[in-house]
N, C-alpha and C positions, 0 to 999 in steps of 0.2 A: 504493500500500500504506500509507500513512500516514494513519495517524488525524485524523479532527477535533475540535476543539474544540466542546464543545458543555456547557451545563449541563444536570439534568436536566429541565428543560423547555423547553428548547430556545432558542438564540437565533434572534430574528426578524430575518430578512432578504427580500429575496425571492427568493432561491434557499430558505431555507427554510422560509417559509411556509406552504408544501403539504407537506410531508414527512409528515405524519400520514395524508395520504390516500394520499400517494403511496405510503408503505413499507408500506400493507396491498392495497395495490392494485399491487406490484411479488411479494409475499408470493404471491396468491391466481395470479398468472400464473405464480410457478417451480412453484408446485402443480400447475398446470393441465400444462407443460411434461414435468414427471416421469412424470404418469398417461401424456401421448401416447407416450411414451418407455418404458413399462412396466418404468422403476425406481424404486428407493426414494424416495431424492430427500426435498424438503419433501413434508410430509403425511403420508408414510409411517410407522407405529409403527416405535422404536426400543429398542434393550433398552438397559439401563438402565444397561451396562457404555460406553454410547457419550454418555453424559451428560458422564464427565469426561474430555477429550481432552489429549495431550501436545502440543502447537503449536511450528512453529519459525517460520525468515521464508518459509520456500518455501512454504507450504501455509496461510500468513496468512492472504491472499484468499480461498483456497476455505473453509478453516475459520472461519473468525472473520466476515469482512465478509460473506461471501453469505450465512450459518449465519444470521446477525441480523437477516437482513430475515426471520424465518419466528419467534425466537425467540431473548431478549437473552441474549449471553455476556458470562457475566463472567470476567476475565485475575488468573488468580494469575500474578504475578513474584515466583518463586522461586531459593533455590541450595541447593545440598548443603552450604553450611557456614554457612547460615543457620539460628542457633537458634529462634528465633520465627517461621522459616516451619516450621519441623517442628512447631510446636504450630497453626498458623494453616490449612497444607496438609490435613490429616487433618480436621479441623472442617472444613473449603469443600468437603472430597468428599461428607461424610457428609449436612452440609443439600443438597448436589445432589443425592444420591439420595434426601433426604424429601422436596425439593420434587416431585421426579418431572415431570421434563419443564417447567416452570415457567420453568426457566432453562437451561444449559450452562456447565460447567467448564472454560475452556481455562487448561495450565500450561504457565508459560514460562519455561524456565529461561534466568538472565539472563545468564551466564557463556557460553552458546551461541549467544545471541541478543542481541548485544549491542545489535545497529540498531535493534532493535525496542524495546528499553529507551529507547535514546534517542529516537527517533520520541516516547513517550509520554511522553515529559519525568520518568522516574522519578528520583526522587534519592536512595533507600532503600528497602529490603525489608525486609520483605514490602510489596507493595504490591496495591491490588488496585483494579479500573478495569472497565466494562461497554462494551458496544458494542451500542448496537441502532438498529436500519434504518441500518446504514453510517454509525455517528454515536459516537465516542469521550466520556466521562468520568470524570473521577475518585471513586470509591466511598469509601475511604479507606485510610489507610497504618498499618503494624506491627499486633502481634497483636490485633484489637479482643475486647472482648468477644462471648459468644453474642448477647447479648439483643441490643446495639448492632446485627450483625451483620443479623441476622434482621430487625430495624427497616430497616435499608438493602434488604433484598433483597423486603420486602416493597412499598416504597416502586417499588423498579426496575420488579419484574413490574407492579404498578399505572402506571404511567406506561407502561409499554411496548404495556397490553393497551390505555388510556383514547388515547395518542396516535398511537399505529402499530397498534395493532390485529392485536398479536402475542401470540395467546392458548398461545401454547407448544406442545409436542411429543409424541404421542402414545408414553407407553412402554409395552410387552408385555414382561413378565415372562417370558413364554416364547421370547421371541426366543434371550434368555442360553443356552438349548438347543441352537437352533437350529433351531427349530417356524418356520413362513411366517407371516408378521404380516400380519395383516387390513388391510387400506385402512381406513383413519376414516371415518366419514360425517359431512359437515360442512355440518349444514342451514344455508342462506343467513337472513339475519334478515331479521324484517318490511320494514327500511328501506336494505336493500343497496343496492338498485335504485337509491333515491335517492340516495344518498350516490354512488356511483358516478357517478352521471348528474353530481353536481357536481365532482370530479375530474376529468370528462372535459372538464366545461363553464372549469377555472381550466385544464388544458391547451391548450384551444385560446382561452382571452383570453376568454373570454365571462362577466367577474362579473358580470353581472346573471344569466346564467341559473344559475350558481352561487351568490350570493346564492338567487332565489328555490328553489332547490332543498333548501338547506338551510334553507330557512322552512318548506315542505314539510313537511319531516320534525318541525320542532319544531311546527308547529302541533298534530300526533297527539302527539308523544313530547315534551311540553317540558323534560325533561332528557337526551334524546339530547346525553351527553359529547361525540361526537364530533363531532354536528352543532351544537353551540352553539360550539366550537373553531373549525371551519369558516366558520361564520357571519362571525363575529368579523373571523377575517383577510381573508375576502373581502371585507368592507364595509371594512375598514384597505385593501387593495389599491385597491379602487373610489376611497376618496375622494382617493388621490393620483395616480392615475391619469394625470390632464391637469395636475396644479400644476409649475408652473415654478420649482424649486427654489432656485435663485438667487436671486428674484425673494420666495418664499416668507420667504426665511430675512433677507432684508434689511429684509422690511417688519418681520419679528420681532425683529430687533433694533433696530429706529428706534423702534416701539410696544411697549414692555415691559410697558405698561397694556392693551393691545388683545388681548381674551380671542379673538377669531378667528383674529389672527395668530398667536396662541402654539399654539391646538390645532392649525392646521394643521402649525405648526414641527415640532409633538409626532409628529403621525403621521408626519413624515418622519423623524425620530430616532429612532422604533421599527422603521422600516421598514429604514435603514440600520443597526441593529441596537444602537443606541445607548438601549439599554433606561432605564439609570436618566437619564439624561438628558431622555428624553421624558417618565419621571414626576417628575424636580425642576420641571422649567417650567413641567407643571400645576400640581402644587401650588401655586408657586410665585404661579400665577397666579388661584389660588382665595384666596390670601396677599390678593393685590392690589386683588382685585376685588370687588363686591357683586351683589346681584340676580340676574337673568338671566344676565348675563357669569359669576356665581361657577358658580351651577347648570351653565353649561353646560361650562364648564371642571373641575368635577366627575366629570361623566357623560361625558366624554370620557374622562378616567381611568379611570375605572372601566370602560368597553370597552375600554379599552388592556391592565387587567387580564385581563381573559376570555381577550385575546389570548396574553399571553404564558402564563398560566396560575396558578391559584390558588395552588398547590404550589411557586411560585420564590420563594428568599428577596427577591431584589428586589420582588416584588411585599407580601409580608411590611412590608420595612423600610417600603415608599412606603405601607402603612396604615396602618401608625402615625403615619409622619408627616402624616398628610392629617385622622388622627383630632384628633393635637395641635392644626392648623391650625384646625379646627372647632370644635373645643371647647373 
């Protein structure tokens, strides 16, 4: 039941490397499950009263963790004797019903729920935190403003729909009545097939056929978001594949001038999730280097970026530093 740590773009490991494919492809099977089952379930339209839910610890998992793999919730922590959650609570319901299915409201009162505060590492209320595809972070804390607000959630849904491929929740206004809500129809996109075929191909170890599958798809679509993400990590997975890390990391620090040792070092440091660390010792080492060696320790960064994604302040900070280094 406890949350993980995560930013919003995720950190890279290889446990979570695949998460993008995995949690639209874990998403598209509770779908499948609910239709064989002939209940509501994911997929299902929802009225629009079940947008903002009351959350304790018993009902976490079902409510919160599973809810995410289909569509991100976001956790108001609240209290009754909280002033600034009575001005923050009313505001977080109202954008959940204009978002309309976009996102989920789960409220947690923290006087009730006290494990679950701490699990989250709160240290003030109001607070407010999202969870999508089974993945915790911090939104931000006390009453923010509207606009701020709305910046954040629109940020959430964008990264939810671009890495997990959680286009949100179908609401019926007439449900509220008590009218039977339509099944969705949810046509498959030009390039399911393939993207799938590569998920299947990084589950059973096969990067090369996931590499070329997601070449596949960008060769027609060369901004497929999800296949250029894709790409990325599986050619990071591939080229550490067989390096012997020990061995890797020794030669990188005996040759602090040797532009191969250091990228190789890089991809093991982003792969063990040591994000800014993989991008100072590029840098670091386009600092050091001329020619060839600079180019190529460049361009290794800069796929390093794709990987972890354009939208992480790390990835932010490490362009500017790389622009300073350049120019």
């Amino acid at each position: 039941m406890q949350p993980r740590n995560m930013s919003m773009s995720g950190v890279v490991d290889l446990a979570a490397v695949k998460a993008a494919q995995e949690a639209k492809a874990k998403a598209e099977q509770a779908r499948a499950e609910a239709a064989r089952q002939g209940g509501g379930g994911p997929g299902a339209a929802v009225s629009p009263a079940s947008l903002v839910i009351d959350v304790d610890e018993a009902g976490f998992e079902r409510d919160v963790l599973q809810r995410s793999t289909e569509v991100p919730v976001v956790i108001d922590f609240w209290a009754e004797w909280c002033e600034p959650c009575k001005q923050l609570s009313p505001l977080l319901e109202r954008l959940t019903r204009e978002y309309n299915g976009r996102f989920v409201l789960a409220k947690i009162d923290v006087d009730a729920n006290q494990m679950l505060m701490q699990q989250f590492g709160v240290q003030g209320i109001p607070a407010v935190f999202a969870v999508v595809a089974g993945q915790a972070l911090p939104l931000f804390q006390g009453a923010a403003p509207e606009a701020q607000i709305r910046q954040t959630l629109d940020q959430l849904i964008q990264v939810g729909e671009e890495r997990f491929g959680l286009t949100g929740l179908a609401v019926d206004a007439d449900a509220e009545a008590g009218a039977p809500a339509a099944e969705p129809t949810v046509p498959a996109g030009p390039y399911d097939a393939l993207l799938e075929a590569a998920v299947q191909a990084l589950d059973a170890g096969d990067l090369g056929g996931a590499v070329q599958a997601y070449k596949n798809v960008l060769s027609d679509d060369p901004g497929n978001t999800e296949a250029k993400l894709g790409l990325a990590q599986a050619e990071l997975l591939q080229r550490v594949q067989n390096l012997d890390p020990a061995a890797v990391r020794k030669d990188a620090a005996e040759k602090p001038g040797d532009a191969r040792a250091q990228i190789a070092a890089a991809d093991l440091d982003l792969v063990g999730g040591h994000v800014e660390d993989a991008f100072a010792r590029l840098i670091d080492t386009v600092k050091r280097t001329a020619g060839d060696d600079r180019d190529a320790a460049r361009v290794r960064l800069l796929e390093l970026f794709e990987v972890v994604g354009g939208d992480d302040p790390r990835v932010t900070s490490a362009r500017t530093a790389l622009a300073r280094v350049l120019f």
